[in-house]
C-alpha positions as CSV (number, residue, x, y, z in Angstrom):
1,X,0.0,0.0,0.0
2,X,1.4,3.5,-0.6
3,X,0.7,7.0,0.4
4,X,0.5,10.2,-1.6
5,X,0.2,13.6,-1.0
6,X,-2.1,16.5,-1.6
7,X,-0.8,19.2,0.6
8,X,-2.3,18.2,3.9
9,X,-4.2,15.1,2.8
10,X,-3.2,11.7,2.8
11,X,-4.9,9.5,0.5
12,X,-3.8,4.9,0.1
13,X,-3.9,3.8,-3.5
14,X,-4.2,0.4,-3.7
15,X,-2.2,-0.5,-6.8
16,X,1.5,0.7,-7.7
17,X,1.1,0.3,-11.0
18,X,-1.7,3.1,-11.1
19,X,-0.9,6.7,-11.3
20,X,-0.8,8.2,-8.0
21,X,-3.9,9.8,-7.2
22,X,-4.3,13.3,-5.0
23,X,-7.6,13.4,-3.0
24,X,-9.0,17.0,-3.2
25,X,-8.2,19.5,-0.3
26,X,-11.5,20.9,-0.9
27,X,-13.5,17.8,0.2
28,X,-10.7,15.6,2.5
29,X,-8.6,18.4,3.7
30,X,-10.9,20.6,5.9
31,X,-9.6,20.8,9.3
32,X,-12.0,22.7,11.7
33,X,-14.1,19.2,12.6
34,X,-17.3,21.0,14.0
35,X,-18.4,18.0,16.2
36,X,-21.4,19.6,16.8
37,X,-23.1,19.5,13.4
38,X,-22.0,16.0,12.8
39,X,-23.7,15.2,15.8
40,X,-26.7,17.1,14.8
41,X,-26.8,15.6,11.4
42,X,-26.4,12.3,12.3
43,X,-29.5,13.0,14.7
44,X,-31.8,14.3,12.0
45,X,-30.4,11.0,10.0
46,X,-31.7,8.5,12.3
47,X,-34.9,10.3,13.0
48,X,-35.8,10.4,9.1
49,X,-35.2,6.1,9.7
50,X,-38.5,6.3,11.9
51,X,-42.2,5.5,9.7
52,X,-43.9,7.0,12.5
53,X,-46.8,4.2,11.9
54,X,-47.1,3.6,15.4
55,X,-51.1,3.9,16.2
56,X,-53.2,3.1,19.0
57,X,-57.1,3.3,19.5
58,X,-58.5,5.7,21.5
59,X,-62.1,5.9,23.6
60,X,-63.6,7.2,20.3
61,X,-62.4,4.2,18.5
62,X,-62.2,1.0,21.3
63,X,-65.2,-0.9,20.7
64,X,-67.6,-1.5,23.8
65,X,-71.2,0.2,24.5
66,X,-71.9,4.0,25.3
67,X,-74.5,2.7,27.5
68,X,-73.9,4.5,31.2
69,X,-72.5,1.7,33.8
70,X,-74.0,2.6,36.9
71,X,-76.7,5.1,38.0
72,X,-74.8,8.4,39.2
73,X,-75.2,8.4,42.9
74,X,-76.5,6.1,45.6
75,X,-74.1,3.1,44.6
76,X,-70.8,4.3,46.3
77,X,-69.1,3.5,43.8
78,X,-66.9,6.2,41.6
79,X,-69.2,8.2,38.9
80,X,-68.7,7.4,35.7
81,X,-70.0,7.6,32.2
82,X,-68.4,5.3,29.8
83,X,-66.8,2.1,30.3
84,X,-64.6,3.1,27.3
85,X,-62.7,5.1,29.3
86,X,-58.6,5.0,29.7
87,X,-59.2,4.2,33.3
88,X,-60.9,1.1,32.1
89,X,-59.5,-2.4,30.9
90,X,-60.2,-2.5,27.6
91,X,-61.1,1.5,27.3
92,X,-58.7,3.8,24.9
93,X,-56.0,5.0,25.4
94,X,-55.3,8.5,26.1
95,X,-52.9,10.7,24.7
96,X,-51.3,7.6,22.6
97,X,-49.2,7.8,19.9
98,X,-50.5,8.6,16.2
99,X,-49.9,8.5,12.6
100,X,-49.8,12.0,12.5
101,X,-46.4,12.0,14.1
102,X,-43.3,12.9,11.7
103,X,-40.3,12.5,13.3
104,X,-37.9,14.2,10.6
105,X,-35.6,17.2,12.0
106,X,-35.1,20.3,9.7
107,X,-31.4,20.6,8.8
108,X,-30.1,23.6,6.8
109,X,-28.0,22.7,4.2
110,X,-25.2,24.9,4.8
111,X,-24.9,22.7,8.5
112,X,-25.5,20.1,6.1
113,X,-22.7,20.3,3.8
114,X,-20.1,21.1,7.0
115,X,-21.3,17.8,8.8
116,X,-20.2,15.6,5.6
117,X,-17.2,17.7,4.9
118,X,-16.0,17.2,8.3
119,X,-16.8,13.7,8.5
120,X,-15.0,12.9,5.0
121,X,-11.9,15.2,6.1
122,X,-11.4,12.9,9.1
123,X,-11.2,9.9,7.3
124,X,-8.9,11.9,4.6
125,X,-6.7,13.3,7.4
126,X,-6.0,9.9,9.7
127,X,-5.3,8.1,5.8
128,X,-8.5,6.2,5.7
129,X,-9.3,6.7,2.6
130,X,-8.4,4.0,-0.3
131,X,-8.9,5.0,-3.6
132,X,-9.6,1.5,-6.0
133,X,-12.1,0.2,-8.0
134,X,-12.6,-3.1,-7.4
135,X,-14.6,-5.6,-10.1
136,X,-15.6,-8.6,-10.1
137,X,-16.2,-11.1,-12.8
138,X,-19.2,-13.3,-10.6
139,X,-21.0,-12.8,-7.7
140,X,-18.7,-14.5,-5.1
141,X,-18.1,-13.4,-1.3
142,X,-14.4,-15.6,-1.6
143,X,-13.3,-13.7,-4.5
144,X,-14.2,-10.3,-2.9
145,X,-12.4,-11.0,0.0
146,X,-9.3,-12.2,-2.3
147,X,-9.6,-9.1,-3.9
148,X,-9.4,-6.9,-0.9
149,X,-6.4,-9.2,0.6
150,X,-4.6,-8.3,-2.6
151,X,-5.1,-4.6,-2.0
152,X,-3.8,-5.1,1.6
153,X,-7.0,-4.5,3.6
154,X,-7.5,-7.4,6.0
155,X,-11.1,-7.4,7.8
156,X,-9.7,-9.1,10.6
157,X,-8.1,-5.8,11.7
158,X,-10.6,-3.8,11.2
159,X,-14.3,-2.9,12.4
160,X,-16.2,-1.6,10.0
161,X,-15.3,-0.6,5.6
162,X,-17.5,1.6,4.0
163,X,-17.8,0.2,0.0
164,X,-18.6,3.1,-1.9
165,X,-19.9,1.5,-5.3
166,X,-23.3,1.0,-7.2
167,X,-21.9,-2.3,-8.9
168,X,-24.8,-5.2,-7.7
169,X,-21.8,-7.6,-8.0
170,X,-20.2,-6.3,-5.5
171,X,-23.2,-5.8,-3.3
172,X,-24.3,-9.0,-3.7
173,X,-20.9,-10.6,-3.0
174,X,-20.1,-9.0,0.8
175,X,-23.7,-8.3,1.9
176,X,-23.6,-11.0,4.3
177,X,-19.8,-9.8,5.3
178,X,-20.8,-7.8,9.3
179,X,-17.6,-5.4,8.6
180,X,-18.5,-4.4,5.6
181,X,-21.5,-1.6,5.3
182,X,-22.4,-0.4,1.3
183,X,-23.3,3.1,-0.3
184,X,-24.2,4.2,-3.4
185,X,-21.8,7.9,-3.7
186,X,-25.5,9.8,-3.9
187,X,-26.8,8.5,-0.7
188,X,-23.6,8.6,1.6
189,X,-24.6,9.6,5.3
190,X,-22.7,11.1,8.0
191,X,-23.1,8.8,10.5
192,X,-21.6,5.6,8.1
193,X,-19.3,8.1,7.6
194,X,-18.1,8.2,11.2
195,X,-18.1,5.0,12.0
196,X,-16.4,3.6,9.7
197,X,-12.2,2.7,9.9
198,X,-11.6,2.5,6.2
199,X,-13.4,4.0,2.9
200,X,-12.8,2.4,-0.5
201,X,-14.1,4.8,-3.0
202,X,-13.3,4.5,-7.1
203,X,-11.8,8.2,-9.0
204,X,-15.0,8.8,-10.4
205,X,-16.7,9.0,-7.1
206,X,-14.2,11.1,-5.9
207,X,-15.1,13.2,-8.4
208,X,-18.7,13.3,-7.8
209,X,-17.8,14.0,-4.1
210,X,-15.7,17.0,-5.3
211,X,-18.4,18.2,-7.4
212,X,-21.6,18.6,-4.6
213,X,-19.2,19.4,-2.0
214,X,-19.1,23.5,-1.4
C-alpha cells in the first residue's frame, strides 16, 4: 500500500502500477471538525429512519357500549359515564401515539454540507481513505475478499469498511460480510461516515464527491 500527497491530505492507492492519485483538499482536507453539526446531522439521520406508523385506539375508537354503567349516585361507587374510558380495561387509550407524528428534523444545508465535509476530512486526514475500484467477474463473497487481501485491507483488523460503489456484484458478494457496510456515492450519510475505519471509493466518485461538495 502507498501514500500520496495532496498538501495536507493523505490518500492509500491500492495498486502501484496506477498513477498516483491526489484526494482534493476541498473535500478531505478541511480541518475545523465541527463536532457539533456531525452530531446534529447524524441525529436528523436516524430520525428520518423512523415511519412513525405507530397507532393506538383511543375511547372514540375501542369498541364496547356507550350505555352508562351505573346510575350516578347512591351506589358508592366512583361516577362514571363510559366504560370506554382509559381508566378502564379494555377502554382507549389516552394521549397515545398517532400516525400523525413525523419525526424528521429540519437541517439547513449549509450545517448540512459542514457535517459531511468534516466527516470525509477525518477519514482523509487519519489516511482512511483507499482509492480502487474493485470488479468482479461473478458474484462471489471468496473472491471479494481475495480481492481486498490483494489490496492489503484485512477485515480481521478492522471494524467496519464503507464500500462506496453502485456495482450489484459487488453488493451481492459482501452483503452478508458484518464489517463491511455499502453506499451508493448519492446516498452517503454522516453517520456511516463516522463509524467507519476505512473508505474504498473508485476516482469517479471522488469526483462526484468534489463536485456537490461546497
Amino acid at each position: 500500500m502507498t501514500t500520496t500527497n495532496n498538501t495536507n491530505t493523505n490518500v492509500s492507492t491500492t495498486s502501484v502500477s496506477k498513477p498516483k492519485f491526489n484526494l482534493p483538499e476541498k473535500v478531505f482536507g478541511f480541518k475545523d471538525f465541527n463536532s457539533q453539526t456531525v452530531f446534529d446531522v447524524i441525529l436528523a439521520e436516524r430520525a428520518s429512519k423512523r415511519q412513525g406508523t405507530h397507532k393506538v385506539k383511543s375511547r372514540a375508537e375501542v369498541s364496547g357500549t356507550g350505555k352508562k354503567p351505573w346510575k350516578q349516585k347512591g351506589t358508592g361507587r366512583a361516577r362514571t359515564g363510559s366504560l370506554r374510558t382509559p381508566v378502564f380495561v379494555g377502554g382507549g387509550r389516552a394521549f397515545g401515539p398517532t400516525v400523525e407524528r413525523n419525526y424528521n428534523l429540519k437541517i439547513n444545508k449549509k450545517v448540512r454540507n459542514l457535517a459531511f465535509k468534516s466527516a470525509l476530512s477525518q477519514l482523509g486526514l487519519n489516511n482512511q481513505v483507499v482509492v480502487d475500484k474493485i470488479k468482479l467477474e461473478k458474484i462471489s463473497t471468496k473472491s471479494l475478499i481475495e480481492e481486498l487481501r490483494k489490496k492489503d485491507i484485512d477485515l480481521d483488523k478492522l471494524k467496519n469498511v464503507l464500500f462506496i460503489t453502485n456495482d450489484p456484484a459487488i453488493y451481492l458478494s459482501g452483503r452478508n460480510l458484518a464489517k463491511i457496510t455499502f453506499s451508493k456515492v448519492t446516498s452517503i450519510s454522516v453517520e456511516a461516515l463516522i463509524r467507519t475505519d476505512l473508505m474504498i471509493i473508485s476516482e469517479e466518485d471522488v469526483k462526484y464527491l468534489e463536485g456537490i461538495v461546497k
